[in-house]
C-alpha positions as CSV (number, residue, x, y, z in Angstrom):
1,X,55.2,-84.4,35.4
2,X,56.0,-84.4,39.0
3,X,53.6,-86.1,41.4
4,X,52.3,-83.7,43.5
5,X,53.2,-84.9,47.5
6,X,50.6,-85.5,49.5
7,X,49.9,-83.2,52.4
8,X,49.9,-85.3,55.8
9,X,47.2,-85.1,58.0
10,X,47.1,-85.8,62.0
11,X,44.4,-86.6,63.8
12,X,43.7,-84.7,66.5
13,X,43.2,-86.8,69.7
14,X,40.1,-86.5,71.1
15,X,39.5,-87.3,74.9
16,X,36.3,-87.9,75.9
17,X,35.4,-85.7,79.0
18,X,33.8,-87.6,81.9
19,X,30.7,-87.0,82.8
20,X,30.8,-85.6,86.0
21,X,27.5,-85.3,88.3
22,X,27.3,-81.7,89.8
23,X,25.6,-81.8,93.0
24,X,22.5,-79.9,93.1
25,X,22.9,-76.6,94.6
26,X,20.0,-76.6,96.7
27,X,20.5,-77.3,100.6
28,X,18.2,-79.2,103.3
29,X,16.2,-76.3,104.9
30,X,16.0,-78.4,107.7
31,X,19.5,-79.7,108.2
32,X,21.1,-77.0,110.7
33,X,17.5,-77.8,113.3
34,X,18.1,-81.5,112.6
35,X,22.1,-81.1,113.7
36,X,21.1,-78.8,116.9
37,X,18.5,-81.4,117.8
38,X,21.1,-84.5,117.5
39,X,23.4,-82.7,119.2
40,X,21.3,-81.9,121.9
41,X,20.2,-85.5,122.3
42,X,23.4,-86.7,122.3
43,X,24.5,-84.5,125.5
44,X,21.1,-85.3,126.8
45,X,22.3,-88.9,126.9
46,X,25.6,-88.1,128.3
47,X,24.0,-85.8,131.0
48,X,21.5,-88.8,131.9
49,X,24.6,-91.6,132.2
50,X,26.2,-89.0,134.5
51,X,23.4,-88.8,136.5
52,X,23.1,-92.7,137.0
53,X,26.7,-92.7,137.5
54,X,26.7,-90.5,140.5
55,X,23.3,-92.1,141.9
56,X,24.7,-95.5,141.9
57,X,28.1,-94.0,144.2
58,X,26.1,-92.1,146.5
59,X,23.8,-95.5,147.0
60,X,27.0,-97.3,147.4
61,X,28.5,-94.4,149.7
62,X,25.3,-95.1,152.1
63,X,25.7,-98.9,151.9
64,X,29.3,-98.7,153.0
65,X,28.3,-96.1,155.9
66,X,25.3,-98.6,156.8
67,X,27.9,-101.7,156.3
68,X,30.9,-99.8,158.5
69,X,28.4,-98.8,161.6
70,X,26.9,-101.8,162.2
71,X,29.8,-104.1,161.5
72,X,29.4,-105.8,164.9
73,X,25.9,-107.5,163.7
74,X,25.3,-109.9,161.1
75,X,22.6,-108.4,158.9
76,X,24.7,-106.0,158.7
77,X,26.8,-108.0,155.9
78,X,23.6,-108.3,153.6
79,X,23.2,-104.8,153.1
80,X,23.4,-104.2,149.1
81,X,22.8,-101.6,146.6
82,X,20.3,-102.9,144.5
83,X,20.6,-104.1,140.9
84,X,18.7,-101.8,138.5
85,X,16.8,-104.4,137.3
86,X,14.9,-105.0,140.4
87,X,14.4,-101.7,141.2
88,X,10.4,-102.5,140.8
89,X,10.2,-104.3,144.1
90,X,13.6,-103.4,145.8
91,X,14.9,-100.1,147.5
92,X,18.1,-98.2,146.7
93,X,19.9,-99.9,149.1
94,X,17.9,-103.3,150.3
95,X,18.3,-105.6,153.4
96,X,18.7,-102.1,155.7
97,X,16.2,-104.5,158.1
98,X,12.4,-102.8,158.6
99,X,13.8,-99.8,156.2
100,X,13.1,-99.1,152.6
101,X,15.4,-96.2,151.6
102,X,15.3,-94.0,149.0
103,X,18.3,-92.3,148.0
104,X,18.6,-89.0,145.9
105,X,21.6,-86.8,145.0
106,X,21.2,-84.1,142.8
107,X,20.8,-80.3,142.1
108,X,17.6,-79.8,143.0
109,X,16.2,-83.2,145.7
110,X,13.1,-83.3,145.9
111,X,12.4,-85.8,149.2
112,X,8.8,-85.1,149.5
113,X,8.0,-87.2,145.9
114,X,10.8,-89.6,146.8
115,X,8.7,-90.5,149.9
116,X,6.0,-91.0,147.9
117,X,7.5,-93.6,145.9
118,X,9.0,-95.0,148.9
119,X,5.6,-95.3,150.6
120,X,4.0,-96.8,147.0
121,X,6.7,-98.9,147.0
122,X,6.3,-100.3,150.5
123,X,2.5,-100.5,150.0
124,X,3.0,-103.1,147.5
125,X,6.5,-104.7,148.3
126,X,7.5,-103.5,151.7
127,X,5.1,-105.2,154.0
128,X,5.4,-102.9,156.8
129,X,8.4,-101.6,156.3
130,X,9.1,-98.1,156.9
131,X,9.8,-96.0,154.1
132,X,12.4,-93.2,154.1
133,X,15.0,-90.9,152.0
134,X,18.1,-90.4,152.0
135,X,19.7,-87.3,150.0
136,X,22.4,-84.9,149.4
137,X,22.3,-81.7,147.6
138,X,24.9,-81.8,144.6
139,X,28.6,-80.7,145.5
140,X,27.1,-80.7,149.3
141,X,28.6,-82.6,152.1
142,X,25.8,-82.9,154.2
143,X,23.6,-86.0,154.2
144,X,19.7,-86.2,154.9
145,X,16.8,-88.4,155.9
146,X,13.4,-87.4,155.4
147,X,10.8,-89.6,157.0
148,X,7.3,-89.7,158.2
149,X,6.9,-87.6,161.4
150,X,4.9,-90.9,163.1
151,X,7.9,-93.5,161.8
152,X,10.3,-91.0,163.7
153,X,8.0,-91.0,167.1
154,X,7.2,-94.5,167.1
155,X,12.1,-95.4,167.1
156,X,12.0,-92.3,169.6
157,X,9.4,-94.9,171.6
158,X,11.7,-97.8,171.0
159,X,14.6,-95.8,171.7
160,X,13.1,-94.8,175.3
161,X,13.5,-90.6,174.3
162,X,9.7,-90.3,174.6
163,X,6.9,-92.5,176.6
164,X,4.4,-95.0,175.4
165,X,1.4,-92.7,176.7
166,X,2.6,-89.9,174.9
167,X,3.3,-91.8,171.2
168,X,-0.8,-93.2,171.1
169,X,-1.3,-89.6,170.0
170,X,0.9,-89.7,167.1
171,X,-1.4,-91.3,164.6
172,X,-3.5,-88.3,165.4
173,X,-0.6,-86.3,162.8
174,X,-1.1,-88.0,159.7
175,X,1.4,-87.8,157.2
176,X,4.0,-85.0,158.4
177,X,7.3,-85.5,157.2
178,X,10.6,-84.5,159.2
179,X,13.9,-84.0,158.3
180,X,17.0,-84.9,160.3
181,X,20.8,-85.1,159.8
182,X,21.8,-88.8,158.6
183,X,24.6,-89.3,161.5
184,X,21.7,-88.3,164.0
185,X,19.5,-90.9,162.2
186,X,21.8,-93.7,162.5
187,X,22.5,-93.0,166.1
188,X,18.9,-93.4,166.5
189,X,18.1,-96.6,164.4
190,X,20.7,-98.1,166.7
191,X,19.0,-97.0,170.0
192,X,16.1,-98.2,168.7
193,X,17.2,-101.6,167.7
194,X,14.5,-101.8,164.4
195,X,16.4,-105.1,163.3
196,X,15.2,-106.7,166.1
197,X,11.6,-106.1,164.4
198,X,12.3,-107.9,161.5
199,X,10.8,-111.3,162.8
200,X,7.3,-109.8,163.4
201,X,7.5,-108.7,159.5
202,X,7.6,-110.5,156.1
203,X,10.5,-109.2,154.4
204,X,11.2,-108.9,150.7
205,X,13.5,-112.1,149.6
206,X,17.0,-110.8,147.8
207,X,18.0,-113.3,145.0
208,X,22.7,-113.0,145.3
209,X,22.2,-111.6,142.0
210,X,20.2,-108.5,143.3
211,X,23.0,-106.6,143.8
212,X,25.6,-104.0,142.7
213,X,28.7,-103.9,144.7
């Protein structure tokens, strides 16, 4: 009898197949709004820092005009751009003696409700000084001040342009406010010698660290 031979058998190799997590098909109804809206905050952000940006040269462009013209005087060297930090009881540009200016560059200035701050402002931390603004349209090389009809009368008075008889009217106004070209303004401020004012007044005291350069 022959032994019968026995038949080899090979396992099959079995892998075992990962388990693999299928992501669920269904989408966030809300994501493509929640994208637009980050995306618009994001260049909301950038358009605000650009804004600040070209405030804080324009501020510094009027110091340096401010600083250049009355070079020859010694207050003259104290005129600052004001840290951001004490904006809440400093101007834009502080030490400009018996001023408080307001500056403003943009697309759209809007002088009348920067004079408004100015004058809050001064009401509280100004102490008789006299509030005024001074803008620029954007991408415009003209330079403004906007100030209270009675504040220009009353340097006109000290400047000898107009007579003391004729200025007791000028309270009789009220609050009208002029504008005038910001050469034409400085040219004044010097005729009228205002720093020589600033004895009679209490002026706001600048810490050396309330300031930008």
């Amino acid at each position: 009898m022959t032994a019968r031979k026995k038949k080899k058998t090979t396992k099959k190799k079995t892998t075992k197949k990962k388990a693999t997590r299928y992501k669920s098909t269904k989408t966030d109804p809300y994501a493509g709004v929640k994208k637009k809206l980050a995306a618009k905050k994001k260049a909301k952000s950038q358009l605000g820092r650009t804004a600040r940006q070209y405030g804080h040269a324009f501020e510094n462009l009027i110091k340096n005009k401010v600083k250049k013209k009355f070079e020859a005087y010694p207050w003259a060297e104290r005129v600052r751009r004001s840290d951001q930090s004490h904006r809440a009881w400093l101007p834009d540009v502080a030490e400009w003696p018996m001023l408080w200016p307001e500056c403003q560059t943009t697309e759209h200035p809007n002088p009348d409700k920067k004079m408004q701050q100015g004058e809050a402002d001064c009401i509280k931390h100004g102490f008789g000084l006299i509030p005024i603004c001074v803008w620029r349209k954007k991408r415009a090389q003209s330079i403004n001040v906007t100030l209270d009809a009675r504040a220009l009368f009353f340097m006109m008075e000290l400047a000898g342009d107009i007579v003391s008889s004729a200025a007791e009217h000028f309270d009789e106004l009220g609050r009208r406010l002029v504008t005038m070209d910001f050469e034409d303004f400085l040219v004044l401020y010097d005729q009228a010698r205002l720093w020589e004012l600033t004895a009679e007044f209490r002026m706001p005291q600048v810490p050396d660290e309330a300031h930008d350069d």
